[in-house]
C-alpha positions in Angstrom: 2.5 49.0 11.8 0.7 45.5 10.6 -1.1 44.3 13.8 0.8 40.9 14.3 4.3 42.8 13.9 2.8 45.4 17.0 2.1 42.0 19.1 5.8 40.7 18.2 7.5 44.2 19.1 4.5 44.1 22.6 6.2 40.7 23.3 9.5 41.5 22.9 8.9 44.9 25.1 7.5 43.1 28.0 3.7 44.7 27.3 1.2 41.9 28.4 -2.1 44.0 28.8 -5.0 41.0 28.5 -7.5 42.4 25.4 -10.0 41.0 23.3 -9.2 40.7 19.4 -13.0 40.7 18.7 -16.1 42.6 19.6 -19.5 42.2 18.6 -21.2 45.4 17.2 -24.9 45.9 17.5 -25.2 46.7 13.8 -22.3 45.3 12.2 -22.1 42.2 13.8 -18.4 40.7 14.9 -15.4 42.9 14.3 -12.4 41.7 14.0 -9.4 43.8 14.9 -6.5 41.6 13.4 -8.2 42.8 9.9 -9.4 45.6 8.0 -12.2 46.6 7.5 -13.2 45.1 11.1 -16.4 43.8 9.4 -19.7 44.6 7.7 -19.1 48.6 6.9 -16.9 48.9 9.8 -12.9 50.1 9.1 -11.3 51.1 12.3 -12.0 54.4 11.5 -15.2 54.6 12.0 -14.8 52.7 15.5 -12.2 54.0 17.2 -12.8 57.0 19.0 -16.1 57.4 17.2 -18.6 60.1 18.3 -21.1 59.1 19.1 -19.7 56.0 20.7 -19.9 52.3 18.5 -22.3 50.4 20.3 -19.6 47.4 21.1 -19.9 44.4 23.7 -18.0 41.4 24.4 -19.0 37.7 22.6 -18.3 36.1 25.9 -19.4 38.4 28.7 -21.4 41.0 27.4 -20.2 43.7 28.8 -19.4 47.3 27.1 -16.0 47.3 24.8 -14.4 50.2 23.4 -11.8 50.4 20.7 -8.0 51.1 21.5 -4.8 51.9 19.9 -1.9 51.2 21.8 1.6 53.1 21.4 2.8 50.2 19.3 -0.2 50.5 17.3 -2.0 47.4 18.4 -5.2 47.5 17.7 -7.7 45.5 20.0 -11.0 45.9 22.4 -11.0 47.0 25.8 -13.7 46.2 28.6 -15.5 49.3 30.0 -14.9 49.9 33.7 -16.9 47.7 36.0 -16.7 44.3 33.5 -17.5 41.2 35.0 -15.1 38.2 35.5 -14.4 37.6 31.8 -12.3 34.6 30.5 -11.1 36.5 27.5 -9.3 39.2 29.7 -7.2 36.0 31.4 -5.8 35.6 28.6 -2.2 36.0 28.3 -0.3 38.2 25.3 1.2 35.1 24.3 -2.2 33.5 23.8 -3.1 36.3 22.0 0.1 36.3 19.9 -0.2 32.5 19.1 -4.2 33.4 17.9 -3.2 36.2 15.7 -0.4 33.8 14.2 -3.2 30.9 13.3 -5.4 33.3 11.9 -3.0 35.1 9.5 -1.6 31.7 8.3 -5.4 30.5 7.8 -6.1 33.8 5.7 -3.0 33.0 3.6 -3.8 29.6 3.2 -7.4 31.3 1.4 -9.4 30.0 4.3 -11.6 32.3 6.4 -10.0 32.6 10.0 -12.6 34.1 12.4 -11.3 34.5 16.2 -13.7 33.0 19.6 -15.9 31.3 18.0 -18.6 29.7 20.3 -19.9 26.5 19.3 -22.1 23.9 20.5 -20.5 23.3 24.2 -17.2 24.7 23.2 -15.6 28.0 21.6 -12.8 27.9 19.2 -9.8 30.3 19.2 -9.5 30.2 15.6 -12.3 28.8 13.8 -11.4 28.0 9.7 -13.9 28.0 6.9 -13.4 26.9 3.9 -14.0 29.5 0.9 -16.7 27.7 -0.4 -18.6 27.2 3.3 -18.3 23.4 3.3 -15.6 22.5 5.8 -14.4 24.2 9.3 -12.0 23.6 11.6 -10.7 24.8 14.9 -7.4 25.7 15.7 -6.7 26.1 19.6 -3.8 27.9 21.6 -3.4 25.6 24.5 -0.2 27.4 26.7 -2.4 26.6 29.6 -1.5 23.7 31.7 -4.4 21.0 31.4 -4.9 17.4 31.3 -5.2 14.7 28.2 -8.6 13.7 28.9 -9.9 17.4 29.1 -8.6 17.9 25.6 -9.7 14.4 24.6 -13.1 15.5 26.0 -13.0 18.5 24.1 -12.0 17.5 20.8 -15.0 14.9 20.7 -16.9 18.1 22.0 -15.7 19.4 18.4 -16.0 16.6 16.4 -19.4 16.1 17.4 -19.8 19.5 15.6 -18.3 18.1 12.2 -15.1 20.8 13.4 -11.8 18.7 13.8 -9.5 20.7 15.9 -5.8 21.1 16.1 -4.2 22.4 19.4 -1.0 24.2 19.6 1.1 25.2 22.3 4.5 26.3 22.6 5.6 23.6 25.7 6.3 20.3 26.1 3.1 18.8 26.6 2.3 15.1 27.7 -0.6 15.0 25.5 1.0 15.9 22.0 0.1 12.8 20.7 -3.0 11.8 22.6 -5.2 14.4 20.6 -4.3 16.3 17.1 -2.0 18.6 18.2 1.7 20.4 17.4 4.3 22.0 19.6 5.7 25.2 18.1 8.7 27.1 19.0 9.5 31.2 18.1 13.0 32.5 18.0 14.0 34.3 20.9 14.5 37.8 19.0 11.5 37.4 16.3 11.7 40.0 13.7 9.3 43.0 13.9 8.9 42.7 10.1 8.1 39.1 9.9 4.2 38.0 9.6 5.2 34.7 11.7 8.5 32.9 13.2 6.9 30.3 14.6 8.1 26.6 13.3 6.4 23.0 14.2 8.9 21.3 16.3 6.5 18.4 17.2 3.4 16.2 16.4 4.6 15.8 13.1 5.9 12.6 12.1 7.7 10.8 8.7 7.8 7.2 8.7 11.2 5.8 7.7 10.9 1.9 6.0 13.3 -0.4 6.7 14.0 -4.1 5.0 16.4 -6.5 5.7 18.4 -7.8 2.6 16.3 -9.7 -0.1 13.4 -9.6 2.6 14.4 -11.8 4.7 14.7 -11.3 8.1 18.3 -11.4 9.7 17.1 -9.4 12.9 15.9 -12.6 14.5 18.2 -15.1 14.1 17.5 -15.6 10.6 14.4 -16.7 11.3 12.3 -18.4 8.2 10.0 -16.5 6.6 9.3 -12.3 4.9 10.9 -9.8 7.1 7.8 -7.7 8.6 10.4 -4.9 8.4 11.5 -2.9 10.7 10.2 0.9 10.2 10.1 3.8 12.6 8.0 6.9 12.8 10.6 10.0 13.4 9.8 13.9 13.9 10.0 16.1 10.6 13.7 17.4 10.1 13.9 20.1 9.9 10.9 21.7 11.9 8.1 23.2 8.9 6.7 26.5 9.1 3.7 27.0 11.4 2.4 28.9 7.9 3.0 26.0 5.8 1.8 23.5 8.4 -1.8 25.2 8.7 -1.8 25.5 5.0 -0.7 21.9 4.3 -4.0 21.1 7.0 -6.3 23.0 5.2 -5.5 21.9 1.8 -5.9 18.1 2.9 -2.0 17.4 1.6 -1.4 17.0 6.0 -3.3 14.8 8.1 -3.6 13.6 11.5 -2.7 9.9 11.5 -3.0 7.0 14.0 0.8 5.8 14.0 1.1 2.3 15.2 4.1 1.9 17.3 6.9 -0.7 15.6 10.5 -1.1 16.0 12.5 1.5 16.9 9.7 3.5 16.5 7.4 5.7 18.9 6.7 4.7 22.5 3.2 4.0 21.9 0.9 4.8 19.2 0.0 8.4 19.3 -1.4 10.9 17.0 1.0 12.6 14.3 0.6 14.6 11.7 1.9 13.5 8.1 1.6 13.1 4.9 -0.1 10.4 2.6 3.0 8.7 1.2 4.0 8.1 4.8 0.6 6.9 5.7 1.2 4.6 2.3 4.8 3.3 3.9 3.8 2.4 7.6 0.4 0.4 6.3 2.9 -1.6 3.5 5.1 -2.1 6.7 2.3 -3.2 8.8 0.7 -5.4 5.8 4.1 -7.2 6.2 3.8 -7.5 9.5 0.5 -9.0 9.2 1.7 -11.6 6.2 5.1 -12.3 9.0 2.3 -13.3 11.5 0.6 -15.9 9.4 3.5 -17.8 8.1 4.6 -17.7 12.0 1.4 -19.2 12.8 1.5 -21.5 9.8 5.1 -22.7 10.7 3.5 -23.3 14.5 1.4 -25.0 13.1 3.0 -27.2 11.2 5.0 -27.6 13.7 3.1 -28.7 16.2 1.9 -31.1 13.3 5.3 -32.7 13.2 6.3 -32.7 16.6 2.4 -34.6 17.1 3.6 -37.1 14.5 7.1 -37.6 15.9 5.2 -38.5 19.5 2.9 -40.7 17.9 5.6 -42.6 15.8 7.5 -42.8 18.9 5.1 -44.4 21.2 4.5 -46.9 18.3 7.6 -47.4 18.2 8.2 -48.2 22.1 4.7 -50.5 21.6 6.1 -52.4 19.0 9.3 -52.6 20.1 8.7 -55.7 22.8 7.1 -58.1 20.6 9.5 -57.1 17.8 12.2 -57.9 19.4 10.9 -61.4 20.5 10.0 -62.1 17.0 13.4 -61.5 15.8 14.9 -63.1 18.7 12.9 -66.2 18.0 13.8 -66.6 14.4 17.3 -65.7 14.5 17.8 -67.3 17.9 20.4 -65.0 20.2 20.7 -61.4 21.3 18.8 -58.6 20.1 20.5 -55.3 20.0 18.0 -51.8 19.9 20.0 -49.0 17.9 18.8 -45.7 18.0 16.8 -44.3 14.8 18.5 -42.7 12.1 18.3 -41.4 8.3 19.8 -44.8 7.8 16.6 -46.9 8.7 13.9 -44.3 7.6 13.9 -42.8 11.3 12.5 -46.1 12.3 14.4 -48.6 15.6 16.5 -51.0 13.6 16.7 -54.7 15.3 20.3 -56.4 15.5 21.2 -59.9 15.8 25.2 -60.5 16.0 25.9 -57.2 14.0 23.7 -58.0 11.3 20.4 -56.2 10.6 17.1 -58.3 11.0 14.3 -55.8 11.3 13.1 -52.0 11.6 10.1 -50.9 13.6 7.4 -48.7 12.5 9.9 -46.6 10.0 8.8 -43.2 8.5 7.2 -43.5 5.0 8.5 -40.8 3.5 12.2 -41.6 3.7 11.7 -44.9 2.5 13.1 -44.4 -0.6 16.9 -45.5 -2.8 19.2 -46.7 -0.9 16.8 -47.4 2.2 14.5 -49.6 0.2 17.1 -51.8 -1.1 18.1 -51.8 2.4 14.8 -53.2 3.8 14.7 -55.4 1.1 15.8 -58.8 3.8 14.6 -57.4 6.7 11.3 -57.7 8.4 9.5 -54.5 9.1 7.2 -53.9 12.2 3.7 -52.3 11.8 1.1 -51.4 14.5 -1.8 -50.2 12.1 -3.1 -51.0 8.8 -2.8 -47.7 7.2 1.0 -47.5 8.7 1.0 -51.3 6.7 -0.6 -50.3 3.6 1.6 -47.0 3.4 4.9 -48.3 3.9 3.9 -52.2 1.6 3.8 -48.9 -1.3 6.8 -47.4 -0.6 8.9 -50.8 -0.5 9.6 -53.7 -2.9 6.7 -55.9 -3.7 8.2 -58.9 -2.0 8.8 -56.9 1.6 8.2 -58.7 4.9 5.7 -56.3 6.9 4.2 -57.7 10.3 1.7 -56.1 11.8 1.2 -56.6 15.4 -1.8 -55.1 17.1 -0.6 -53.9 20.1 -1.9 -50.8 22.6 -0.8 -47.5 21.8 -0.1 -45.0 24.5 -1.1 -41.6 24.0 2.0 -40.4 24.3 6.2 -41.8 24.4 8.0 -42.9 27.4 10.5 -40.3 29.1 13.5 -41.0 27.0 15.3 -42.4 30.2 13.2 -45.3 30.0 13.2 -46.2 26.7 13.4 -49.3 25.6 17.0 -50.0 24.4 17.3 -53.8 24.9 15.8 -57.0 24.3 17.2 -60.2 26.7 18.1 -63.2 25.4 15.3 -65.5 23.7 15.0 -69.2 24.0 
């Protein structure tokens, strides 16, 4: 029976014993019991039951091993009688189960899968090499309860190495996302025949775009300006093959990606593992973000610009308004009425005298223009500065009456409850 289909048919039998999958022999170097020949020279053969005995001993305690068979024709390592406290006989079938399941998808994938691997201030489950010797990676089975920053920890532990790691579990976990790391899930009656069931339920993500129509963004109100879209990072539906996912991984074509959190989207950003077109999607989405940002902080800007010019044509307007008004009042000789600005006079305070129109103060440039100029043509407009008067004497007809009275500016308008809205009578 192929080893991983007697650990399947051990699991679904209930039979938990705790053995190593490796053992290190003292001419052979490492044997590995999930393949044949165990190693250098060494098919199981010539280890099991051999007389005399193989001279085995465990990579992580060193004590004595022996070779065993069990009924279900699982082959592993056992610890001679008397082993010390050894962290690989903790180890739970399931652990071993999920090990044997990395390394067999590795080996398909054309990588070499070797099992407890110590490193530099860690030890890998499954450690992957590259045919050609240039690249490793780790692959962890983390059923095991244990905190984000202990992974984190480890995984720079790792990295430090030039070894990127994956973990795996088989739980909910609060850290899938906070380091490289997948979630699998195995049927509840796996099939004795099958060289894996197990199938990536999470930590890996697609990232769905979305525009609004033409670009424009209708989410907000209809707020001005590109729509930074509105794109979400989703699980893959439905769940990939644990053997395709390790093989996607090895062959570069799956990554582990920083997603950035946008609408709709993740809870935070968090680790997932994707593909480069999806990569390709969230950065346009972000780009448009980015672009959304500056025309937002352009129109603030500009903004503030005109709302800065509004004040300061206001408060010219309420310091001109006074001697304006007795101007007017002395030449036409009666009431002068204060109207409100409007389109009609440029935005600037028209002066009344018995209905008729005798003068505008401080107008806006810009609208004087058509209709408006013609309109200003009789009247006498009120300046407080010489570039406001050289401005608006070349937006008018040549023969317009501009005064210019120098009068102090505030640095800001009245309250609009106290403007000025009417001049008493003049004598």
């Amino acid at each position: 029976m192929h080893l991983l289909s007697a650990l399947l048919v051990a699991r679904l039998t209930g039979q938990s014993s705790l053995v190593p999958l490796t053992a290190q022999h003292a001419d052979a170097g490492v044997l590995d019991a999930t393949v044949d020949p165990l190693g250098e020279g060494a098919p199981w053969e010539a280890i099991h039951r051999a007389r005399p005995r193989a001279p085995l001993t465990c990579r992580e305690c060193g004590h004595g091993l022996h070779a065993k068979l069990s009924p279900k024709g699982l082959r592993f390592f056992a610890h001679d009688r008397a082993a010390p406290t050894c962290s690989l006989v903790g180890e739970t079938m399931a652990h071993r189960l999920l090990k044997l399941q990395l390394a067999s998808a590795i080996r398909d994938a054309g990588w070499y899968a070797e099992l407890e691997v110590a490193g530099e201030g860690w030890r890998a489950d499954v450690l992957a090499t590259s045919p050609d010797g240039t690249r490793r990676m780790a692959w962890e089975a983390q059923l095991a309860q244990i905190t984000g920053a202990e992974l984190r920890e480890r995984t720079a532990r790792m990295e430090a190495s030039g070894v990127p790691v994956c973990w795996v579990t088989d739980h909910e976990r609060p850290w899938i996302g906070e380091v490289p790391a997948i979630r699998i899930a195995l049927p509840a009656e796996p099939a004795p025949s099958a060289a894996t069931d197990a199938k990536v339920v999470d930590g890996t993500g697609v990232f769905l775009e979305s525009w609004c129509p033409r670009r424009r963004c209708e989410n907000d109100g209809g707020t001005p300006g590109p729509c930074p879209g509105h794109g979400w990072w989703r699980p893959v539906v439905p769940a990939v093959d644990l053997r395709v996912f390790v093989g996607g991984v090895l062959c570069g074509t799956i990554r582990a990606h920083q997603a950035i959190a946008l609408s709709r989207s993740l809870d935070s950003a968090r680790i997932v593992w994707t593909t480069r077109p999806h990569v390709i999607t969230e950065r346009t989405q972000l780009e448009a973000i980015e672009r959304r940002c500056e025309h937002d902080e352009l129109a603030n800007a500009e903004r503030e610009r005109h709302l800065a010019a509004i004040a300061a044509k206001l408060a010219r307007q309420q310091a001109l308004t006074p001697p304006a008004v007795a101007l007017v009042g002395t030449e036409a000789r009666g009431y002068v009425g204060v109207r409100d600005a409007t389109p009609e006079w440029a935005m600037g305070v028209p002066l009344f005298v018995h209905d008729m129109p005798r003068g505008v103060v401080s107008p806006v440039v810009s609208r004087i223009k058509g209709e408006v100029r013609e309109r200003f043509r009789e009247l006498t407009l009120f300046v407080a500065t010489e570039s406001e008067l050289s401005a608006i004497r070349r937006a008018c007809v040549p023969e317009q009456r501009i005064v210019l009275f120098k009068v102090e500016i505030p640095a800001a308008p009245r309250p609009p409850a106290v403007t000025y809205r009417r001049a008493g009578r003049v004598r």
